[in-house]
N, C-alpha and C positions, 0 to 999 in steps of 0.2 A: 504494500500500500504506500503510495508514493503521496498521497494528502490525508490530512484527517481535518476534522472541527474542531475547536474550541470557543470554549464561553469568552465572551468578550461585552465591557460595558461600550453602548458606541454614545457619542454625545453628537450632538446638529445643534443647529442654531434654535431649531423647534423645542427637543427633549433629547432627554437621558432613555436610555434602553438597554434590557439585556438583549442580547444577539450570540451567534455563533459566525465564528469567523472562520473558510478554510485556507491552513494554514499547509504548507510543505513539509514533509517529515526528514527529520537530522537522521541519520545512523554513523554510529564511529565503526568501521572498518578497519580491521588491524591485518597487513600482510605479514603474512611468515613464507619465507623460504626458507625449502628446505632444513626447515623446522628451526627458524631462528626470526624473531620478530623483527622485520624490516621498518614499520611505518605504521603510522595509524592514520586515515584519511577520514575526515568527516563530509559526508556525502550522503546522496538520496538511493534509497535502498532500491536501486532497479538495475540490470545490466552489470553487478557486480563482479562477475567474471569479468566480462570487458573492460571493466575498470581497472581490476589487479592486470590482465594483460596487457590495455593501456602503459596503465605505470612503470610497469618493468621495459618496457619497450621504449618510453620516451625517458626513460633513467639511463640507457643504453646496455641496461641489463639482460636482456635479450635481442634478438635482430629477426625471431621469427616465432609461430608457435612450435616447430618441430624444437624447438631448446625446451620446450614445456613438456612435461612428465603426466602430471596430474593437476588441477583445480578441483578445490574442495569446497565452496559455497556455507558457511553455516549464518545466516543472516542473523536468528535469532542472538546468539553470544557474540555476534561480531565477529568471526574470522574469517579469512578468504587463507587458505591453507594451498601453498603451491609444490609440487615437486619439479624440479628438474630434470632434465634428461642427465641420467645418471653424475645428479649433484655435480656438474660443471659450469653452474652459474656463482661468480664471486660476486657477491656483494658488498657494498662499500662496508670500511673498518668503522663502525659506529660504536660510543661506548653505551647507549643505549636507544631505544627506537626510536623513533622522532615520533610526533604528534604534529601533523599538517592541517589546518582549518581551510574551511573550503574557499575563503577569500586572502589563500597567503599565494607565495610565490611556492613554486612545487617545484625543488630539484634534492635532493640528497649528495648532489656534487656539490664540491665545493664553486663558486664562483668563476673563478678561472677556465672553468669550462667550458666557459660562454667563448672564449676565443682560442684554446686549447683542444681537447675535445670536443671538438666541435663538427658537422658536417661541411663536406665542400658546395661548390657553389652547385645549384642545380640547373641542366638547360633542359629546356622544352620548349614545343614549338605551339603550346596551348595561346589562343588568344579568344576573346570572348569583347561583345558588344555592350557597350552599358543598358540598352534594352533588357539584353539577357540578365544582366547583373540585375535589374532592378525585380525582371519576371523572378528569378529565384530567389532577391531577399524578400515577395510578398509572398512566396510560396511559405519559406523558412518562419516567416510570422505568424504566415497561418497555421503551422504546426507546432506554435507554442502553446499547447493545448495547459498545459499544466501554469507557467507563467500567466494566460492569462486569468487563472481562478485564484490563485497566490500573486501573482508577481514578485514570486522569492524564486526566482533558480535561473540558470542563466541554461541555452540551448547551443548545441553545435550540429553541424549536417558535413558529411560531404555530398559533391555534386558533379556531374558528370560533362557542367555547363548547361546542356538543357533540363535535366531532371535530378529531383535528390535522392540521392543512392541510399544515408543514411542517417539518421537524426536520432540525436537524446538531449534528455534535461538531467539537469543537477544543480542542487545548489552552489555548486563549485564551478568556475570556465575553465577552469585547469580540469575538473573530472570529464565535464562535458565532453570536452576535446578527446580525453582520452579513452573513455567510452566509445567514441564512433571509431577509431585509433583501433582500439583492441578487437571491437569486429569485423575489423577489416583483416585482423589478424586470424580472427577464428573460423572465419568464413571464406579467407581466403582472395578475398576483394583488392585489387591493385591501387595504390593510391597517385600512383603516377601519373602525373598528367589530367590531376584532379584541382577540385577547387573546394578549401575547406571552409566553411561557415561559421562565425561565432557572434554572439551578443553581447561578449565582451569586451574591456579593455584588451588590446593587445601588448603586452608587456615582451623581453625579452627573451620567457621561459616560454612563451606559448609559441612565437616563432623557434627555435629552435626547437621543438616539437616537432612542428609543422616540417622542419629542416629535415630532421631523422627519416622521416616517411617521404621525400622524395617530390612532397609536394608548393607545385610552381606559384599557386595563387591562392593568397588569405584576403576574406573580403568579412568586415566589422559591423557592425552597427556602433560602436560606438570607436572611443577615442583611442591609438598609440602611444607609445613612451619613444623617449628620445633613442632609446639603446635599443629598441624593436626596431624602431626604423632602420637605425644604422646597420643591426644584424641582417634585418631582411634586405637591403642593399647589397653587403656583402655578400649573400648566399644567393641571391639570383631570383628572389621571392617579390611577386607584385604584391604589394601591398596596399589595403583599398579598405577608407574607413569614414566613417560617419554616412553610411549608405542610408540614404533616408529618404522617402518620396521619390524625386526625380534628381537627385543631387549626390554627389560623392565626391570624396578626397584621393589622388592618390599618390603615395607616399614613397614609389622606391616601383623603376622598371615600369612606366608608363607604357610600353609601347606593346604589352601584350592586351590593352584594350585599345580598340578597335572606335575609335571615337569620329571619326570621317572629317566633315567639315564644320565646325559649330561658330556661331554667330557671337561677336565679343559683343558686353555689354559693359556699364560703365562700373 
């Protein structure tokens, strides 16, 4: 169950009233490999598996599912229990597990990795029309089914350019991501030459996410950081934000939209 109700006083300008408000449900998530507690993720209890595969995958702890053994699912006590293919996945040297909130930055790297470990630049020959950009972020809105009864959880999709291949909510844009991320994994879905969708800020851990999987276009509803840009610059990544109405920004590698001849205005 990914919403529930609670009681809530609401006040207007009219009256006071008891009401019930639905609200989005938290779950803490704690990953263990290979039978050692990695993380705790606080997130929306759906797609959990794609999430733990997500994670290990954009941590660079894995590069496919064939490195995965087992996923164990227990929602009720919170754990997502992973084996390895024959325990060859190292995991960072941590002196204990980290605790991640769904509104922090998500890496278990140290920093450095932003420019160290890092993916190289990627090419593709992907270009896309702002028509289309605009048809797939009212599709992407219209399947914010869950935001719009809460408006607590942020959504991501990939997209194929003309249609969305596949979408989740979380209250995290770092889970979201990697939700659609890990079923791409489990299902087997190429992300190359794709275009990924988020409601979030784009900070610097969500493009190098994006970097790892190969993929040439990130398009926002809302705003960048200064280090996202520059990352998605370096790595060969269009970036494209504050996608609203008939309007957008873009921020690094213009020339894979397809923009023709537009009329200057003052």
């Amino acid at each position: 169950m990914e919403i529930d109700e609670v009681p809530i006083v609401r006040i207007t300008e009219q009256r006071r009233s008891d009401f019930k408000d639905t609200v989005t449900v938290e779950l803490p998530i704690t990953i263990i490999l290979d039978n050692r507690e990695l993380v705790t993720l606080l997130c929306s209890p759906a797609k959990l598996d794609y999430l733990a595969l997500g994670f290990l995958v954009s941590e660079g702890l894995i590069k496919s599912k064939d490195d995965i053994d087992s996923i164990t699912i227990d929602s009720e006590r919170g754990f997502a229990r992973i084996t390895s293919r024959n325990n060859m996945v190292i995991a960072p040297d941590l002196s204990s597990p980290q605790l991640i909130a769904s509104s922090s930055g998500r890496t278990l790297q140290p920093y450095a990795s932003a420019n160290g470990d890092s993916p190289g630049e990627i090419k593709s020959g992907l270009q896309i029309s702002p028509a289309e950009i605009y048809t797939i972020m009212d599709d992407f809105v219209q399947r914010s089914r869950i935001f719009r009864k809460t408006g607590g959880v942020h959504s991501a999709a990939l997209s194929d350019r003309q249609n969305i291949l596949l979408f989740s909510e979380d209250i995290g844009r770092h889970n979201a991501i990697d939700k659609v991320i890990g079923e791409c994994l489990a299902i087997g879905l190429t992300t190359d030459d794709r275009i990924m969708i988020t409601s979030g800020r784009v900070s610097s851990e969500i493009i190098l996410k994006i970097a790892r999987r190969n993929i040439p276009v990130l398009i926002s509803k809302s705003a960048p950081t200064t280090l996202g840009v520059k990352i998605a610059a370096d790595r060969g990544i269009t970036l494209i934000g504050f996608v609203r109405g008939s309007r957008m920004n873009i921020y690094s590698h213009p020339s894979r939209v397809l923009t023709g001849k537009i009329s200057q205005s003052d």
